[in-house]
N, C-alpha and C positions, 0 to 999 in steps of 0.2 A: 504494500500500500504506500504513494505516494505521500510524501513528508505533509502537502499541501493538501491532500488530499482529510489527514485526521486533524488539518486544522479548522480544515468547514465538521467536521463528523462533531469537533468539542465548543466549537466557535470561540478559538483560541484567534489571538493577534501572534501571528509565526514571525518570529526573526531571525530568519535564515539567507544565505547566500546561496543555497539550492532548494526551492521549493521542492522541485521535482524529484529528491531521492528516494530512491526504494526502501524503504523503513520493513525487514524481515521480521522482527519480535519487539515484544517490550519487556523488558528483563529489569532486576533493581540495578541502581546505577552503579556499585562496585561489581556487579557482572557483567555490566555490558561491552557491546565490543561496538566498531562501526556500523554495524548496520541498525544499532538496536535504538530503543528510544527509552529512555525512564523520564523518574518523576518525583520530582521534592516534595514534601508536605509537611516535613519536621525540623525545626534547627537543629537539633541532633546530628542530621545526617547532612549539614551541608559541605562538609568537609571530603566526604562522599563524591558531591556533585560537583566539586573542582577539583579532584581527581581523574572523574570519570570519564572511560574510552566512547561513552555512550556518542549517538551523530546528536541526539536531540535532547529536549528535557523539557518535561511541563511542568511550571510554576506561577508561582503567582505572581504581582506588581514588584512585592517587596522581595524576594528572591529575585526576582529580574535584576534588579537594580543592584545586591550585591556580587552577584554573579558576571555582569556584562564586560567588565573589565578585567575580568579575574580569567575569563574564559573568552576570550574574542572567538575562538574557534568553534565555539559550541553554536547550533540551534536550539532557537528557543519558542515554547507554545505558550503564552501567558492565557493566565485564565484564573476565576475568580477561587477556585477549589479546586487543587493537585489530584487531591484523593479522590473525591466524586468524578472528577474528569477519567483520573487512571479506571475506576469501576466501569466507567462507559467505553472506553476506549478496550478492554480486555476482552472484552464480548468478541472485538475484530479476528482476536489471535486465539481463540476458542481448538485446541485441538483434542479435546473432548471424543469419545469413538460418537458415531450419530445413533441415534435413539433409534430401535425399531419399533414402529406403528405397530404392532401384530400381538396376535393372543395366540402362545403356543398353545400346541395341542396336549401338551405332558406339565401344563398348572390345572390347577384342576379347580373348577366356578360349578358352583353350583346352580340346577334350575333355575333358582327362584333369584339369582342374581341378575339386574339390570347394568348391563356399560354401555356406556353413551361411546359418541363416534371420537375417530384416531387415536384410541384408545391403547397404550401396551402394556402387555402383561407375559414376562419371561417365563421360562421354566422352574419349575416348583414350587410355583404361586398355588397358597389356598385362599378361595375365597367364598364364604360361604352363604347360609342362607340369609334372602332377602338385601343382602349390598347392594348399594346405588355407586358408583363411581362415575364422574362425571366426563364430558370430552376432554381430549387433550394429556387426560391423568396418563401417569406411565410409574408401572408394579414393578420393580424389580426383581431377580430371582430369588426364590426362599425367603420373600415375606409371607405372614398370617394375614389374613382378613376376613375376622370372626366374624357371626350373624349381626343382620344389622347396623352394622358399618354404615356410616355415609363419608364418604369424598366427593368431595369438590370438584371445579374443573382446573383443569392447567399443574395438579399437583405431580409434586413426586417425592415416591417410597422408594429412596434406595434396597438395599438386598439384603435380609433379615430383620426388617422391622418387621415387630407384631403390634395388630391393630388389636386391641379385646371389643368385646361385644360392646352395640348400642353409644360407642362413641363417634362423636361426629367433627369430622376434618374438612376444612373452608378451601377455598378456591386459592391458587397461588401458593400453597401450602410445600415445602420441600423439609423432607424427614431422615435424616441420613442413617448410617447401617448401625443395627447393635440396638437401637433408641424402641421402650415397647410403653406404647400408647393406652392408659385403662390397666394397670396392672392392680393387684388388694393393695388397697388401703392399710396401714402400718397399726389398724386396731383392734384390742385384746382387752375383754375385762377380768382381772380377776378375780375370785372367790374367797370364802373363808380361809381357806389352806395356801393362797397364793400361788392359785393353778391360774393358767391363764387362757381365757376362752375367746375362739376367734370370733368378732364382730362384722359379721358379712357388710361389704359394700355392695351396694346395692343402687349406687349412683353410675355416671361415667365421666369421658371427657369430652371437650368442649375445644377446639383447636378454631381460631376463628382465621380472616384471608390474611394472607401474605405473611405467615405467620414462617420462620425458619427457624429448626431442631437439629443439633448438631446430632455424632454418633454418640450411642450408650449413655441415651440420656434414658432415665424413668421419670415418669408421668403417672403419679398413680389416680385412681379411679374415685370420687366419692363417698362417700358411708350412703349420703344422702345427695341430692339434688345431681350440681354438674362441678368437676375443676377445670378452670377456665384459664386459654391462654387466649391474650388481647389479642384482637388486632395488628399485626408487623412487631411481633417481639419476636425478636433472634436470641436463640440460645446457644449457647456453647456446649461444647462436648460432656461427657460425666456429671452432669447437673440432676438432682433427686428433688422433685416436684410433689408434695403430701398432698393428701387426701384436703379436698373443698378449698384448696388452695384458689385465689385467682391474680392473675399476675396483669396489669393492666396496658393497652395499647402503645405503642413503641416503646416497650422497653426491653434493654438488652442487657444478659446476664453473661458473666464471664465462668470459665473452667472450674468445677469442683464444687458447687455455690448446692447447698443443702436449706431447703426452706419446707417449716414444718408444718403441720395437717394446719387446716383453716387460716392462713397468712393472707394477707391480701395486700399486694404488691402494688403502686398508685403506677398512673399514667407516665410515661417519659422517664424510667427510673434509669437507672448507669450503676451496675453492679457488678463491682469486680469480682476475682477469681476465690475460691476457699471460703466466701463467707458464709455462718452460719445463722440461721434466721430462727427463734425461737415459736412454737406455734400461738395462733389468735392474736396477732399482731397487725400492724396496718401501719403501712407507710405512705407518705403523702404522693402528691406528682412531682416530677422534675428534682427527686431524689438521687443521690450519687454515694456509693456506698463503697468505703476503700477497701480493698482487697483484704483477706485474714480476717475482715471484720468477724465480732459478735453480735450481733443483732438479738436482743432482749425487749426492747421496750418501740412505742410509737416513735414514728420519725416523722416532724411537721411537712409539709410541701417547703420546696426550695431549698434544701435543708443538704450539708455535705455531712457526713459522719464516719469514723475513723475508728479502729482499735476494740475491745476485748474488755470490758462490753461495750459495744459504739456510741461513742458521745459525738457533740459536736468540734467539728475539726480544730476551733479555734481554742478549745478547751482543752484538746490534745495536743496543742501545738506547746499549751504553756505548761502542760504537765512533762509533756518530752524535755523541755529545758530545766524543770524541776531536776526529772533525774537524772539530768547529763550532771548537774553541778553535785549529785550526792557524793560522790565520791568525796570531794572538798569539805565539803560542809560536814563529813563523818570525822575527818580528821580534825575539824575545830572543834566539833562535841568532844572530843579527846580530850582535847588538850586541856578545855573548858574543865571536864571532870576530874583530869586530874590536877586541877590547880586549884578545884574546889573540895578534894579528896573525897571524891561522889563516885557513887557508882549508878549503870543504865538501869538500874533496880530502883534505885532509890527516886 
């Protein structure tokens, strides 16, 4: 693809001395070679981008400007967003194998299953009674899909995901491998003797559009009603979703991130990687939750939180600097004590 060509595709302003080069890939900018194009989006990495073999680079105003002199030799695509730009532009260099439209003969659909059209469904697909999938979905090999299922249009189940029964997955949906959809709910009552008896779920899930699920995620199932993923929340890999949990519209959760039965997760949250969410909890919209967190108690809307149990950031920032200076401050109790012949008892 022609250099000038992915400047109309981003509607970048190109500053180049060859429009017309064949641009082969886009690669990060310490890997690239001439023919390739990368893209800045972090100061981190500028150091990176005046190095790099790359022919091109897409950046923004202010990267422009520190780079033009530093690199006369480079082309450059300015634009208002590196990163959204690079997301659209990767579509171009997609070598993905192509999807087959087709329904083997060796998954096996049950009668009472309805699939809407260009529909695919690989080998060792179960899908059973009463499914609806919608057009465009496409099965992978060795998923489940229990009675009752509904899918959406335009989804897609990578290769071992399980759907359980009577849950229902929205249009634009993409579920990657390992990840099982509707699984029991984590509840147990016990008795006199501290036996513990299982509390059937008896609810499902609720996956609403444009929703994306990394691999080996669980999603468990209700007690009662639906657990509900909003609207455009992207999850990351290994994440465990409890029972009546609902996680609210674009929010996106990092690696590892454990949230327990009945949580309710607000709109636009930003959650990092290992955090732990305690159950019957609520957190506000446009929450941002640092990685390690413990999550204990409500979080306001707008609100950053930090640390183990999570407070607010600014409350951790002055506790962090408490315990940097204990060291110091231990050795003046010392000295204090012994010049007052005291002891930490006393």
């Amino acid at each position: 693809m022609k250099l000038i060509e992915i400047a109309k595709i981003l509607d970048a302003v190109l500053v180049s001395k060859d429009g017309n080069k064949e641009i082969l890939r886009i690669k990060a900018l310490e890997d690239a070679t001439s023919d390739d194009i990368g893209f800045l989006s972090n100061e981190k990495y500028f150091n990176y981008a005046i190095n790099t073999k790359a022919f091109a680079v897409i950046v923004d105003e202010k990267h422009y400007e520190m780079l033009k002199e530093k690199r006369e030799d480079l082309s450059f695509l300015i634009v208002k967003n590196p990163y959204l730009s690079f997301s659209k532009l990767v579509k171009f260099f997609d070598n993905s194998p192509e999807v087959q439209r087709t329904i083997s003969d060796k998954a096996y659909i049950d009668d009472t299953a309805v699939i809407g059209r260009n529909v695919g469904i690989y080998p060792g697909v179960y899908i059973g009674r009463n499914v609806i999938i919608g057009d465009n979905s496409v099965i992978y090999p060795n998923c489940t899909i229990e009675d009752r299922v509904r899918i959406g249009k335009d989804s897609i189940l990578y290769s071992n995901v399980v759907v359980r029964y009577d849950c229902k997955i929205g249009d634009n949906v993409i579920i990657h491998s390992g990840t099982v959809i509707g699984s029991d709910g984590f509840g147990f009552a016990p008795d006199e003797h501290m036996v513990f008896h299982k509390i059937l779920q008896i609810g499902n899930v609720i996956i609403e559009n444009n929703v994306e699920i990394g691999s080996n995620v669980s999603i468990d199932r209700a007690a009662l009603g639906s657990t509900i993923i909003g609207e455009g929340v992207k999850l990351d890999n290994l994440i465990q979703v409890g029972h009546n949990v609902v996680i609210g519209k674009n929010t996106v959760i990092a690696a590892q991130t454990g949230i327990s039965g009945s949580t309710k997760i607000g709109n636009y949250n930003m959650i990092g990687g290992q955090v732990g969410f305690v159950g019957h909890i609520k957190t506000g919209d446009l929450v941002q939750v640092g990685a390690q967190s413990g999550v204990t108690k409500n979080i306001p809307d707008k609100s950053t939180y930090f640390g183990t149990p999570a407070r607010p950031i600014k409350e951790i920032a002055k506790i962090e600097a408490i315990l940097v200076r204990l060291p110091r401050m231990y050795k003046v109790l010392r000295k204090l004590l012994r010049k007052f012949n005291l002891k930490i008892e006393d």
